[in-house]
Structure formats: structure tokens, C-alpha cells
C-alpha positions in Angstrom: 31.0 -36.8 -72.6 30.5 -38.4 -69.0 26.8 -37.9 -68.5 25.5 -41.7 -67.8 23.8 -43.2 -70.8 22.6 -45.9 -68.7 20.2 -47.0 -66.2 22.5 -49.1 -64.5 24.1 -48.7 -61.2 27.8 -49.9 -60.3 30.1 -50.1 -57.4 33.5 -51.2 -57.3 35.5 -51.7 -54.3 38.8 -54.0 -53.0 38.2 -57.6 -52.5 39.1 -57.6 -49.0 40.5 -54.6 -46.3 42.2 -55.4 -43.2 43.5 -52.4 -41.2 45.6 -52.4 -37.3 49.2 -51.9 -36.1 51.5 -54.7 -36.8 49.7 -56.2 -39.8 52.8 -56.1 -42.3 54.5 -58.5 -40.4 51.5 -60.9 -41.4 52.0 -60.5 -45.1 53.1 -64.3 -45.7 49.4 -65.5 -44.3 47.9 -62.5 -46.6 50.0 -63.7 -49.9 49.5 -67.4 -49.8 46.1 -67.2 -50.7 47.3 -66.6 -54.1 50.4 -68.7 -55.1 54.1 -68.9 -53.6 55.8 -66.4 -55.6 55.9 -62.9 -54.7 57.1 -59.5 -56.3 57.4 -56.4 -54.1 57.5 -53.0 -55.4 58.5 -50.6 -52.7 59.3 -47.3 -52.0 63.0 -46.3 -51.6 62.6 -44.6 -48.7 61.8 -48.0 -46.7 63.2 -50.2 -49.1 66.4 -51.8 -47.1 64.8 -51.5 -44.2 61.3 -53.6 -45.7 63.2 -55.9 -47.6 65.4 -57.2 -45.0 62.2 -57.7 -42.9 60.3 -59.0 -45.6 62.8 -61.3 -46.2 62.7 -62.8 -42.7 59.1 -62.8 -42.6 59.1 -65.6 -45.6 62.0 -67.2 -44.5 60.8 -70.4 -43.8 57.1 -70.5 -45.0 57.8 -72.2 -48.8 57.0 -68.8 -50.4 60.1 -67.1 -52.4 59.9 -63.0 -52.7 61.8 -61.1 -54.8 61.7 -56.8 -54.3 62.2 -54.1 -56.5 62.8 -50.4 -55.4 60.4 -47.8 -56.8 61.9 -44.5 -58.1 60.9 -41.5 -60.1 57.9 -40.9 -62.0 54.4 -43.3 -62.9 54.9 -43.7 -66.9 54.0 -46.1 -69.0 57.3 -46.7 -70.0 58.8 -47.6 -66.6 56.2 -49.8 -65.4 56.8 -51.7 -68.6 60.4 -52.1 -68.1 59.6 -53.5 -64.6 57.1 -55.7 -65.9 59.6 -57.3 -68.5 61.9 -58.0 -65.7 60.0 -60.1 -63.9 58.4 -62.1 -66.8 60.8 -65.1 -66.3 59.7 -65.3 -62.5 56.3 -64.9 -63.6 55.0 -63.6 -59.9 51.6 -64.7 -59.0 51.6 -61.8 -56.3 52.8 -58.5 -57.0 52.7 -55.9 -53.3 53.0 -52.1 -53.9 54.3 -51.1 -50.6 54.7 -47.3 -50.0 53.4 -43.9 -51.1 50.3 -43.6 -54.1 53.3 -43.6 -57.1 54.9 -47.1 -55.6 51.3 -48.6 -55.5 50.0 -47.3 -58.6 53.3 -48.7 -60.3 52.2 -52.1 -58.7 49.1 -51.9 -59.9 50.1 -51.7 -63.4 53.1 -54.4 -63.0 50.5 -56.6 -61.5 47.9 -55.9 -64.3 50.4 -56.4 -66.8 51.8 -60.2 -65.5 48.0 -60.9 -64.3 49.0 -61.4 -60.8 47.0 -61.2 -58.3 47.7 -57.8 -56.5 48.1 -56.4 -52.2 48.6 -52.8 -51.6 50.2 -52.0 -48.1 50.1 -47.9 -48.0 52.9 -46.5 -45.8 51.1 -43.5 -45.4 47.5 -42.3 -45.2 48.3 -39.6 -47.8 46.4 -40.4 -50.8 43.3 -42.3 -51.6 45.3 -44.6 -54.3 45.5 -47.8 -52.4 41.6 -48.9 -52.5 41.1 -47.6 -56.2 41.7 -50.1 -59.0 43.3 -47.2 -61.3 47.0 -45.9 -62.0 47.7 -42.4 -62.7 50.5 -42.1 -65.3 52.5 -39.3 -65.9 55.6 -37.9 -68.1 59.0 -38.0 -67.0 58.7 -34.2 -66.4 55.7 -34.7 -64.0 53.0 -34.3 -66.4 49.9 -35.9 -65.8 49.0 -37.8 -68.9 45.6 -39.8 -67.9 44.5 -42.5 -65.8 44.8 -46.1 -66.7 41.8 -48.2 -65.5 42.2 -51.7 -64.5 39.3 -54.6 -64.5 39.4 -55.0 -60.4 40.5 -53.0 -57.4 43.6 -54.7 -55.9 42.6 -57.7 -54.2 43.7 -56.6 -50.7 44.1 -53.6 -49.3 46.9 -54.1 -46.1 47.0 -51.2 -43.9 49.2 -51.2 -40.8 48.0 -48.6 -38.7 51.5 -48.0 -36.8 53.1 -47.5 -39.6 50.7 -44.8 -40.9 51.1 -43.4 -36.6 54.8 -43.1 -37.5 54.9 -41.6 -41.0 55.5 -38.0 -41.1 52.4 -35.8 -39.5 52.1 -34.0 -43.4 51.4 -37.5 -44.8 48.2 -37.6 -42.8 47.4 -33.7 -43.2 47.5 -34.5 -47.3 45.3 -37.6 -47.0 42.5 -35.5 -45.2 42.7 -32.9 -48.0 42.4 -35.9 -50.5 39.6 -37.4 -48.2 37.8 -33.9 -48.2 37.4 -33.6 -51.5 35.8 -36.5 -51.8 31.8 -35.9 -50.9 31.8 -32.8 -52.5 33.2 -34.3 -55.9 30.8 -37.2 -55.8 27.8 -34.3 -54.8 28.7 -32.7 -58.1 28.7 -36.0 -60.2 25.2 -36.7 -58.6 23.8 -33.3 -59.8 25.0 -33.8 -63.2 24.2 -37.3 -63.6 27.9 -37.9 -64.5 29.0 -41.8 -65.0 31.0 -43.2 -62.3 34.7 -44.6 -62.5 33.4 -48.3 -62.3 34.4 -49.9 -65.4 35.1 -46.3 -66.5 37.1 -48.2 -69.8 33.8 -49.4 -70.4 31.6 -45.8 -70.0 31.0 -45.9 -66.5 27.6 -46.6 -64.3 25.2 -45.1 -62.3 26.6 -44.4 -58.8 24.9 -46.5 -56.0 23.1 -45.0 -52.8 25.9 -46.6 -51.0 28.8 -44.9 -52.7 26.9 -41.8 -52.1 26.3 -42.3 -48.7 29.8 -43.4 -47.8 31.3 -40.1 -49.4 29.2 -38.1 -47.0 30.8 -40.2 -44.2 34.2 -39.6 -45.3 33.1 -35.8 -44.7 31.8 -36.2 -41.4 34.7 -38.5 -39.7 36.8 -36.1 -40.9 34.8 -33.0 -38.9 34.6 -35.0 -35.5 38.0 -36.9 -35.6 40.7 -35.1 -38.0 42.1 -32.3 -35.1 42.3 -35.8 -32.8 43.9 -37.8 -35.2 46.2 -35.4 -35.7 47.6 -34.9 -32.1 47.5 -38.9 -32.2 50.0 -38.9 -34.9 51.9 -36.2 -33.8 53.0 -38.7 -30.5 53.2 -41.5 -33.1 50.6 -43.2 -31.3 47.0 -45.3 -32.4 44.1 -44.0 -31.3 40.3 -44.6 -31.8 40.2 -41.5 -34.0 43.2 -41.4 -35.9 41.6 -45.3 -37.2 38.6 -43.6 -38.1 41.0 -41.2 -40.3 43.2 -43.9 -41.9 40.2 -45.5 -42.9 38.8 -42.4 -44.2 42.2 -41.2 -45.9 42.0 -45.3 -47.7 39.0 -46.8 -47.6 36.2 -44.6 -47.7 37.9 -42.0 -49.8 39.0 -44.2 -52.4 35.4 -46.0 -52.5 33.7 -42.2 -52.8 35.6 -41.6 -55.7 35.6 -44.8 -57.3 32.2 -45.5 -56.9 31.0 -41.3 -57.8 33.9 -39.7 -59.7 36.1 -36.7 -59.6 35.2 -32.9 -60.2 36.6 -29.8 -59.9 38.9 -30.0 -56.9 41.5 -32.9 -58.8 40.9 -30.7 -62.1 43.1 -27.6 -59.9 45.2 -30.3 -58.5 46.0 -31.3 -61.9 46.2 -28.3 -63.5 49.1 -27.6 -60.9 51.3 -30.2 -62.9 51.9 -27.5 -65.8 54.2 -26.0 -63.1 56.5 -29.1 -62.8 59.3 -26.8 -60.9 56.8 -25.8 -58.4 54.5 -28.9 -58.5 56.8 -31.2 -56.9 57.3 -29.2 -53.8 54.2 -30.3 -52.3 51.6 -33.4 -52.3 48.2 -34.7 -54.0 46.3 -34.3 -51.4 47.4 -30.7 -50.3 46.8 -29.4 -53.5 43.5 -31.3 -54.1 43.0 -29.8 -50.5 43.0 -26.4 -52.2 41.3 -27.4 -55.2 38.3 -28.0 -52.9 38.1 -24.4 -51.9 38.7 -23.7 -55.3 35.9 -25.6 -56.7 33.3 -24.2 -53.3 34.4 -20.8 -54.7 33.2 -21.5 -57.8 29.9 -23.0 -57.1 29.2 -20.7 -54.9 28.8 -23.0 -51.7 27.2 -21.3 -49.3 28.6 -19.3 -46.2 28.9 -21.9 -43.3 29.7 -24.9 -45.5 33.1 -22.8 -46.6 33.6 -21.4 -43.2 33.6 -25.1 -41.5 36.1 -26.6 -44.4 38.3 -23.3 -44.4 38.5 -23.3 -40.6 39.3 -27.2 -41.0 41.9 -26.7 -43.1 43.1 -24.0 -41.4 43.3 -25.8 -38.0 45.2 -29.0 -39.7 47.4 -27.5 -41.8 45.9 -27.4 -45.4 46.9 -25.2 -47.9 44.5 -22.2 -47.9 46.1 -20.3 -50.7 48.5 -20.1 -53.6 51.7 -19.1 -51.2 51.0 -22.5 -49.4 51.8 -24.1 -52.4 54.8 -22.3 -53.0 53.1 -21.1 -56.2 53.3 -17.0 -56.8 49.9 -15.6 -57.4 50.7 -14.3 -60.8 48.2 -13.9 -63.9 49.9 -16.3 -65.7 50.8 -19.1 -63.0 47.3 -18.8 -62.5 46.2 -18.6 -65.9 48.2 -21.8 -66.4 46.8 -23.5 -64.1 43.4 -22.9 -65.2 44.0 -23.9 -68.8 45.3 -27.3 -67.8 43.0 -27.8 -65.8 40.5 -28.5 -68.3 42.4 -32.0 -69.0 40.6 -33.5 -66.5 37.2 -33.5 -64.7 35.2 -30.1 -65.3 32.5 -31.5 -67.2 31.5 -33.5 -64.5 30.2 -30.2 -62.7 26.4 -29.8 -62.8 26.6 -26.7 -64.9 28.9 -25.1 -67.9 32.6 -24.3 -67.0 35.1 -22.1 -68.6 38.7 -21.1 -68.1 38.0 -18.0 -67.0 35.7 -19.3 -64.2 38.4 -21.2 -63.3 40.8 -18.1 -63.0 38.1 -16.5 -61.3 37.9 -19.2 -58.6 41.7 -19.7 -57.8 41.9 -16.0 -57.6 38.8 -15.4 -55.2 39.9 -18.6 -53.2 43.5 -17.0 -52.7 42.2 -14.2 -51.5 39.7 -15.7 -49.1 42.8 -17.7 -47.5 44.7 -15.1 -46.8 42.4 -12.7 -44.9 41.6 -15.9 -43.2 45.1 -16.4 -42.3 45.3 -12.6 -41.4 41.8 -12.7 -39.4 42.9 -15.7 -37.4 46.7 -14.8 -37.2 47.2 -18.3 -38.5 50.7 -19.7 -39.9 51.0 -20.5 -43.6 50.7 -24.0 -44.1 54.5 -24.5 -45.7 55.9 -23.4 -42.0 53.7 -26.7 -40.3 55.1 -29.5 -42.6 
């Protein structure tokens, strides 16, 4: 049951947010604040590189910074383990510094050794960094549930260049988390579902402010995505690829903190049944399609599915199943559907079954490919 059972409203949100190129390199200034003793968690794919820097960026300033390099899955078990390791040296600042599963596994190690905690994304792919929540899987990329934490992280770090110089599909997958994100919280609002604030604790009322900033999130991405896209594609900062970072973070994160999730993270979910086929693409592309998915099903009208299908289309979304490297069969999509129920249908304003599920992945597939057809656009796998 998530309907509210209160009159209370609640918002939830990072203690502080500093985004613009270059601020990694000011990570000493943004750690002392809470004690000398500093744990990194970072993600393999930068860790030599980070460490050695990180390592000359303390040099020198009384602060002592030990690393650790993120691999494999979010379980409960290995956050643990990494946990225990560090209990002697008893960090009072623990950084996630990478993709969402690096951050979220901070986010836990911090929670677990009471540090205070600093998320630097490395991407603008997910909404993870602002959200003060872990999702934990299996080993075999199951998705098991979400473990809620007291606070957001105390700072959010974003360094705009580095986000300019990630890979172009990081970005793309952040604006299909992002997108998701008004019509999610407009679903929670119909049906008077709590909100993830203190969600341990039952949730709250969402607050005319998280509303209003998920409708935001919606419209930067409308006037600035196509920009921000060419801006990354030259590896440069612009005006309009900030407005997107802080969309892809920020606002995103907020919306669904501070509103909650619906259908469009139940598909993306219900994708982890496949694990083999799962792992071949990212959150946010496949929360991307949910979004279509969960349009289909309430029956959005005309131009409000033309405008996010031509979006999608334009960036490089995934607009149906083949995208997603998933083959449209009855029981992939069948699958799918079933596991999907794990997570956040209830929170829709009206009864949903499996088989309106099936229904709406299988309408939705459709509709992408005539569009692709209609508009002689390239599936999304041959853009990445």
C-alpha cells in the first residue's frame, strides 16, 4: 500500500550541490568540512587515473585518503565486505566517484561507518547521485529492492568537464532517466501515492515544489537536450549542456525523491529478469522506454507522445524492443511484464495488471518502429 496516510508534506534533497568544470580538483576544500580522513570508492574505469590525482590533490593539506576500486554488482553482501575493511581506519568521509553502482555502493559504505558522505558522478547518466537511496541487486543482476538511507549525501560534486568528456550514450541515458521523471511524479500526484522521503518511515505528501521542479526537468530537456548533445559530442561546456547535467542530477533526482516512481522504472525493472540481455544496455535507456511504455498504457494523448517519441528519436533513445537488444517474443515480453510488478505499479492512478503491461510493451514496440520506418530513423544500438 503507498497511498499517503498522512496530511503531511515532505521534501528531501542533498545538503549542498556545486556543479562547473574543474571542480574535482577542489575535493580537499569540499572534504575538510567533515574530518581528515577520507575513503574513496571509485569506478575502475577511472580508478588509476583518479587515484594518482587524488592523491596529489591531498598531498600536503593534513588530510590522509585511502581508495578502493568499485567492481561488479550493488549487493548487500559486497558493500558489507567493503565496509568491514575500512572499520579500523574508521573514515569520516566516504566519496562515491563514478557511474550510479560506484555511488550507490558509497552510499551504503558511508551509511554503514556513519561518515559523512560526497558523490562526484562521472557521468550524467542516472539520477543516483542527488537521491539518498541504494539500489541493491543479486550477483546475477537481479534487482532485489531499494535500501533507504536517513539523508541524501551531504554533497553532491559535479564537474561539468568531466560529464563534457564521458561518452555521448552516458548523457543520451541520463535524459531518458530525466524524462521519466515528471510523468512518474504526475502519476504519484493522481493517486495520492507517498513520496520516497523517509520512505522506511511510510513516506509524505509531495511538496508543490517537488512537483513543480519535475515539470522543469521536462521542459529543459525539450529546449536544451538536441544542444547539449552536440555540446558533448565536441566534448565541450556549454550553457545548455549545464542546464542538462543539472537536469540528468539535480532535478531528476529531486523529482523522484520528493514524488516517487511509476510505471516507467517498473519496465526498466522488469528488464532485469533478462540478465543476459539486461546488461547490454543502461538505466536510463531502458527507463527511457519504459516511459513510452507507461504513455502507452495510460493512454497519453496524441501530441504529448509525438513530442517525447520524436525526442527520443532525435537523441538516440531506445524507441522499441530491438534497441534494447531484447527480441520481441511472447515470452521475453511476458517476462518482463510479470517482474515488473516488483516494483512501482501501484503507484498509478488506476488498477494495473500483467496483461496491461504486455499490452503496453507490445503497442509501444510497435509504435517505435513505424516511427523509425516513417522517419527513416537509425535504431538506437547503431548511435552508441
Amino acid at each position: 500500500m503507498v497511498r499517503v496516510t498522512k496530511t503531511t508534506r515532505g521534501w528531501s534533497s542533498p545538503a549542498k550541490y556545486y556543479q562547473g568544470p574543474g571542480e574535482i580538483d577542489k575535493l580537499p576544500s569540499y572534504t575538510e568540512l567533515f574530518g581528515k580522513k577520507v575513503f574513496a570508492v571509485i569506478d575502475p574505469f577511472f580508478y588509476k587515473d583518479l587515484t594518482a590525482r587524488l592523491e596529489k590533490a591531498y598531498a600536503g593539506t593534513g588530510s590522509e585518503i585511502k581508495t578502493f576500486q568499485y567492481e561488479f554488482e550493488v549487493t548487500d553482501e559486497r558493500i558489507k565486505k567493503i565496509s568491514d575493511s575500512m572499520k579500523d581506519y574508521a573514515p569520516q568521509v566516504v566519496i562515491g566517484i563514478g557511474g550510479g553502482k560506484t555511488l550507490d555502493t558509497a552510499k551504503g559504505v558511508a551509511d554503514d561507518l556513519d561518515a559523512a558522505t560526497i558523490i562526484v558522478p562521472t557521468a550524467a547518466s542516472t539520477d543516483a547521485p542527488a537521491i539518498g537511496l541504494s539500489v541493491i541487486y543479486t550477483e546475477e543482476h537481479e534487482h532485489v529492492r531499494a535500501r533507504f538511507y536517513v539523508n541524501d549525501p551531504d554533497i553532491v560534486l559535479v564537474d561539468s568537464q568531466i560529464i563534457a568528456d564521458a561518452p555521448v550514450r552516458f548523457l543520451v541515458s541520463g535524459m531518458g532517466d530525466a524524462l521519466s521523471t515528471v510523468f512518474e511524479a504526475r502519476a504519484n500526484i493522481k493517486s495520492d501515492s507517498a513520496n520516497f522521503v523517509n520512505a522506511q518511515a511510510g513516506g509524505f505528501r509531495s511538496t508543490k515544489s517537488g512537483r513543480m521542479i519535475a515539470e522543469l526537468c521536462y521542459d529543459i530537456l525539450m529546449a536544451n537536450g538536441i544542444k547539449a548533445l552536440y555540446a558533448a559530442q565536441n566534448h565541450v561546456v556549454t550553457e545548455a549542456l549545464e542546464d542538462v547535467i543539472e537536469a540528468n542530477v539535480l532535478m531528476s533526482g529531486l523529482g523522484v525523491e520528493n514524488n516517487g516512481c511509476a510505471g516507467a522504472h517498473s519496465i526498466c525493472e522488469g528488464i532485469s529478469i533478462l540478465p543476459e540481455l539486461d546488461v547490454k544496455t543502461m538505466h536510463g535507456e531502458k527507463v527511457g522506454f519504459g516511459t513510452l511504455c507507461q504513455m502507452i498504457l495510460e493512454n497519453t494523448p496524441d501530441d504529448l507522445i509525438d513530442e517525447v517519441i520524436d525526442f527520443c528519436g532525435q537523441i538516440g533513445l531506445p524507441l522499441t524492443l530491438d534497441d534494447l537488444f531484447i527480441p520481441n517474443t511472447d515470452e521475453n515480453v511476458r517476462a518482463i511484464a510479470k517482474h515488473s510488478f516488483h516494483s512501482y505499479w501501484e503507484r498509478e492512478p488506476f488498477l494495473v495488471t500483467e496483461d496491461d503491461v504486455f499490452a503496453a510493451i507490445k503497442a509501444t514496440d510497435q509504435m517505435g518502429r513505424e516511427y523509425r520506418e516513417t522517419y527513416n530513423i537509425e535504431p538506437a544500438y547503431t548511435r552508441r
